[in-house]
C-alpha positions in Angstrom: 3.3 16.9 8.0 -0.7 15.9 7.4 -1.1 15.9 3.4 -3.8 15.7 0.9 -3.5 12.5 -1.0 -4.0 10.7 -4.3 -7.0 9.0 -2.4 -10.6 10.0 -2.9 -11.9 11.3 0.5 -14.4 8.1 0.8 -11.7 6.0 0.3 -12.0 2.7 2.3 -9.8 2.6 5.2 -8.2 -0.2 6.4 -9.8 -1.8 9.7 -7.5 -1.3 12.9 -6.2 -4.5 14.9 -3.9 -4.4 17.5 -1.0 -5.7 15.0 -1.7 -2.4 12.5 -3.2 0.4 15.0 0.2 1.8 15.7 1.2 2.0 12.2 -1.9 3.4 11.0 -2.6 5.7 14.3 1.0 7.2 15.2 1.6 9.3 12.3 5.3 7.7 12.7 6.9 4.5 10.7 5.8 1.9 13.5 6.8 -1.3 12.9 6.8 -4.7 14.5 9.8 -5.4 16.5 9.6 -9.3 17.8 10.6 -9.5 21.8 12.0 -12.7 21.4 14.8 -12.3 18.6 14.4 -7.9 17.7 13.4 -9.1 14.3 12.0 -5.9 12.5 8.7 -6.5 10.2 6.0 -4.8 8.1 3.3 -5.1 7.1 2.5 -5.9 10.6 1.7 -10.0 11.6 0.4 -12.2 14.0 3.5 -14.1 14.1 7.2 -13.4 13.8 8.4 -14.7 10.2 12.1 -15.2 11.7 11.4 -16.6 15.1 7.7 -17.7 14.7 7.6 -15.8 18.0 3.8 -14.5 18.8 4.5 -10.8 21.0 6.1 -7.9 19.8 6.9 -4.1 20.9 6.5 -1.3 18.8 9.6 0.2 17.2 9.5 3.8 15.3 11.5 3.9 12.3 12.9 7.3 10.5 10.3 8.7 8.1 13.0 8.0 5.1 13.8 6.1 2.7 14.7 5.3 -1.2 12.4 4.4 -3.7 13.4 0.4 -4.7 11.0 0.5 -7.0 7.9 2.3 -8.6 4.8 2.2 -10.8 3.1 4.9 -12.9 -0.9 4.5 -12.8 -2.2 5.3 -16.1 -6.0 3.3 -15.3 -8.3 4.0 -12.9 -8.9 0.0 -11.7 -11.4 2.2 -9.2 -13.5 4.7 -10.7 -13.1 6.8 -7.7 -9.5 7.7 -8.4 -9.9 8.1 -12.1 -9.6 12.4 -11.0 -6.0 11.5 -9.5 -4.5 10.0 -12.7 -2.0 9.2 -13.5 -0.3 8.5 -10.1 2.6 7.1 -9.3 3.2 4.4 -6.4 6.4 3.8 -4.6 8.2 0.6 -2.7 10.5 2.3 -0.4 13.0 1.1 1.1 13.7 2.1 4.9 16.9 4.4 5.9 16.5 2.3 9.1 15.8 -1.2 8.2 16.6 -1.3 4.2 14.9 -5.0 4.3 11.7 -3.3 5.0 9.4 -1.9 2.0 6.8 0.3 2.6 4.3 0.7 -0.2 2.4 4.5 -0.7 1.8 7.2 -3.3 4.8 9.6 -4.5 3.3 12.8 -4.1 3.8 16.3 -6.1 4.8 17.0 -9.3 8.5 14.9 -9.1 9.2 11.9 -11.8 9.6 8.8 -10.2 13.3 6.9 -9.8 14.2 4.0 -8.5 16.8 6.0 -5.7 14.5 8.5 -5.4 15.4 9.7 -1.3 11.5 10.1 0.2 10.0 11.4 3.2 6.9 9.8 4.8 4.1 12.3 4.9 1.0 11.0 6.2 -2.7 11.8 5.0 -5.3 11.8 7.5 -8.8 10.6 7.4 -11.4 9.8 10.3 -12.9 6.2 10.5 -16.9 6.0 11.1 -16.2 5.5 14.7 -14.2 8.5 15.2 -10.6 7.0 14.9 -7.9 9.5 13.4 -6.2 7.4 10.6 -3.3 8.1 9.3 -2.1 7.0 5.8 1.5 7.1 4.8 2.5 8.6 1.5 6.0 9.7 0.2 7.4 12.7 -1.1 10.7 14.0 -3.3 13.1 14.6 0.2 14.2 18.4 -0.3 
C-alpha cells in the first residue's frame, strides 16, 4: 500500500547505488543476501559483515515485523517536519530475519509498544531524475 508519510514532500531522498536501489525501488523488504555464506543484512553494504564476502543477491523479506524498540518526537530537529509532530519512530524487528532492524515512522493514530506487530507500508516520492522511490514506514498490523 503507497502511503502519505510523516515526511515533508521536499524531503531529501536518499541517493540510489546499486547496494540500496532494490530496497528503496521495489516497494518490498529487499535485503542483502551474501552468495558466499547466505548471510542476511541491512542497511545494505559493500561488504559482507560475516564473511567479508564482496557480491550479493537480493532477497525479499515479509513486510512484518515487531517493534524492538521506539521513540516519540516531541522537537522538530528540522524545521520542515515541525507540522508532523510529535511522531513516533520505530526499530522493527523482521518476522523473517529477527536479527534485522529496520528503522521508519509508526504511522496513524496507535501508541507505540515495544511488541507492537507492524506492517511495512511504503511512501512514495520521485527523485529529480525521475526515479520512483519508495520509503518504508510501519503501521499497527490489523
Amino acid at each position: 500500500m503507497l502511503i502519505v508519510g510523516v515526511l515533508p514532500p521536499d524531503w531529501a531522498l536518499p541517493e540510489l547505488s546499486p547496494f540500496n536501489e532494490a530496497w528503496f525501488t521495489s516497494g518490498e523488504l529487499a535485503v542483502q543476501r551474501c552468495r558466499s555464506c547466505a548471510t542476511l543484512q541491512h542497511p545494505p553494504e559493500e561488504i559482507c559483515h560475516a564473511c567479508a564476502a564482496m557480491e550479493f543477491e537480493v532477497a525479499v523479506l515479509a513486510p512484518a515485523g515487531t517493534v524492538h524498540s521506539y521513540t516519540v518526537v516531541h522537537y522538530a530537529a528540522n524545521a520542515a517536519l515541525a507540522a508532523s509532530l510529535p511522531y513516533t519512530v520505530v526499530l522493527v524487528s523482521l518476522d523473517d530475519a529477527p536479527h534485522l532492524r529496520v528503522v521508519g515512522n509508526l504511522l496513524g493514530d496507535s501508541p507505540a509498544a515495544i511488541g507492537l506487530r507492524v506492517v511495512a507500508d511504503w511512501d512514495e516520492r520521485t527523485a529529480d531524475d525521475g526515479t520512483r522511490i519508495l520509503l518504508p514506514q510501519w503501521r499497527p498490523e490489523t
